[in-house]
C-alpha positions in Angstrom: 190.9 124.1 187.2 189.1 120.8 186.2 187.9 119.9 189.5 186.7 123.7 189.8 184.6 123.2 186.8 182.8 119.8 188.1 182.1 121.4 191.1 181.1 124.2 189.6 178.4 122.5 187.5 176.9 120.2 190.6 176.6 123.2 192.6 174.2 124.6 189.9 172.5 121.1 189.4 172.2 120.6 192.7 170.5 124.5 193.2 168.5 123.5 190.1 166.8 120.7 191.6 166.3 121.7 195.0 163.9 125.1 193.7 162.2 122.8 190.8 161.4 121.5 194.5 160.1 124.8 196.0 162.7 123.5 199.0 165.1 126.0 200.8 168.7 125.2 201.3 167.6 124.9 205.4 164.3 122.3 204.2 166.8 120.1 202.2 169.6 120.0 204.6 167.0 119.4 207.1 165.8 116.5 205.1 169.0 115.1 203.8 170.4 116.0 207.9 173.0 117.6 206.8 173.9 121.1 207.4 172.3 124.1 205.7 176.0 125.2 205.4 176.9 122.4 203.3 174.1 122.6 200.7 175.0 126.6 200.6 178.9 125.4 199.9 178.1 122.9 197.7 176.1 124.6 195.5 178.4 127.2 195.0 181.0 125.0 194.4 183.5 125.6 196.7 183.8 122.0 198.3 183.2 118.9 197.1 180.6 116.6 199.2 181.4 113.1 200.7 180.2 110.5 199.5 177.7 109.6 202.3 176.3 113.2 202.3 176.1 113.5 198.5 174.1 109.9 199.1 171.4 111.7 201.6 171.2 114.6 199.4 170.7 113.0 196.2 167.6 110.6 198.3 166.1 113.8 199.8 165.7 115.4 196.0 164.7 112.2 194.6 167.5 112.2 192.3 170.2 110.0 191.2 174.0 110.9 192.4 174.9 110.4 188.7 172.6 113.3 187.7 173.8 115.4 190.9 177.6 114.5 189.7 177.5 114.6 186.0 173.8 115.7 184.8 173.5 112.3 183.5 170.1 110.7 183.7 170.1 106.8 183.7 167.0 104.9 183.4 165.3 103.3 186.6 166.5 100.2 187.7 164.1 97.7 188.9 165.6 98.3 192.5 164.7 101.8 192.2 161.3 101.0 191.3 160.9 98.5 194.0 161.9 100.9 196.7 158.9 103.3 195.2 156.4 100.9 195.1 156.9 99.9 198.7 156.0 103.4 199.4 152.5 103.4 197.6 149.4 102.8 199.5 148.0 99.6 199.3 144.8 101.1 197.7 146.4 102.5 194.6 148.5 99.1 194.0 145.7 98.3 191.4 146.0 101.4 189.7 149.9 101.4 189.3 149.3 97.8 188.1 147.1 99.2 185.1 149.6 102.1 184.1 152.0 99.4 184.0 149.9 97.1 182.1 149.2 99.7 179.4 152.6 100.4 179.4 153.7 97.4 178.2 150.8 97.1 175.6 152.5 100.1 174.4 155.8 98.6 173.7 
C-alpha cells in the first residue's frame, strides 16, 4: 500500500509540473524520448519509472528527481548552476554577472 501511495503522489507531481509547463504528455515524452505511454502511466501511478527515464524526465521539466520522487526541493548546487550558465548567450554573461553581484551585496 506504501509503494501505492509514493507512486501515487509522483504521478500527481509529475502532472503538476508538466501543465505549470503548458507541455502535453506527447511534448514531454517527446522531449524526455520516452514514450507518451509512460508519462500517461506514471502519472497515474500505476508503475514506477526507471531510473534512467525518471533521469530524462526530471531534465526535460527542469526539475530535480528529488522533487519528482519526494516533493522535496533542494537548493542549486554549483554544478547545477554551471550547467545553466553554459547555456546563456555570451551577450547576457554581463548581466547575470550583476544579478549575481547584487545578490551577494544582499547577503
Amino acid at each position: 500500500m506504501r509503494d501505492e501511495k509514493l507512486l501515487s503522489e509522483m504521478g500527481a507531481r509529475l502532472t503538476q509540473k508538466r501543465k505549470s509547463l503548458s507541455l502535453s504528455q506527447e511534448e514531454l515524452a517527446a522531449m524526455a524520448d520516452v514514450t507518451a505511454q509512460m508519462i500517461s502511466t506514471a502519472e497515474r501511478g500505476e508503475k514506477a519509472l526507471r531510473p534512467e527515464n525518471l533521469l530524462k524526465i526530471s531534465r526535460a521539466l527542469g526539475t530535480s528527481t528529488d522533487y519528482l520522487l519526494t516533493g522535496e526541493i533542494l537548493p542549486p548546487n554549483t554544478a547545477t548552476l554551471e550547467q545553466k550558465l553554459r547555456l546563456i548567450p555570451p551577450q547576457y554573461l554581463p548581466l547575470v554577472e550583476c544579478v549575481v553581484d547584487a545578490c551577494i551585496k544582499l547577503k
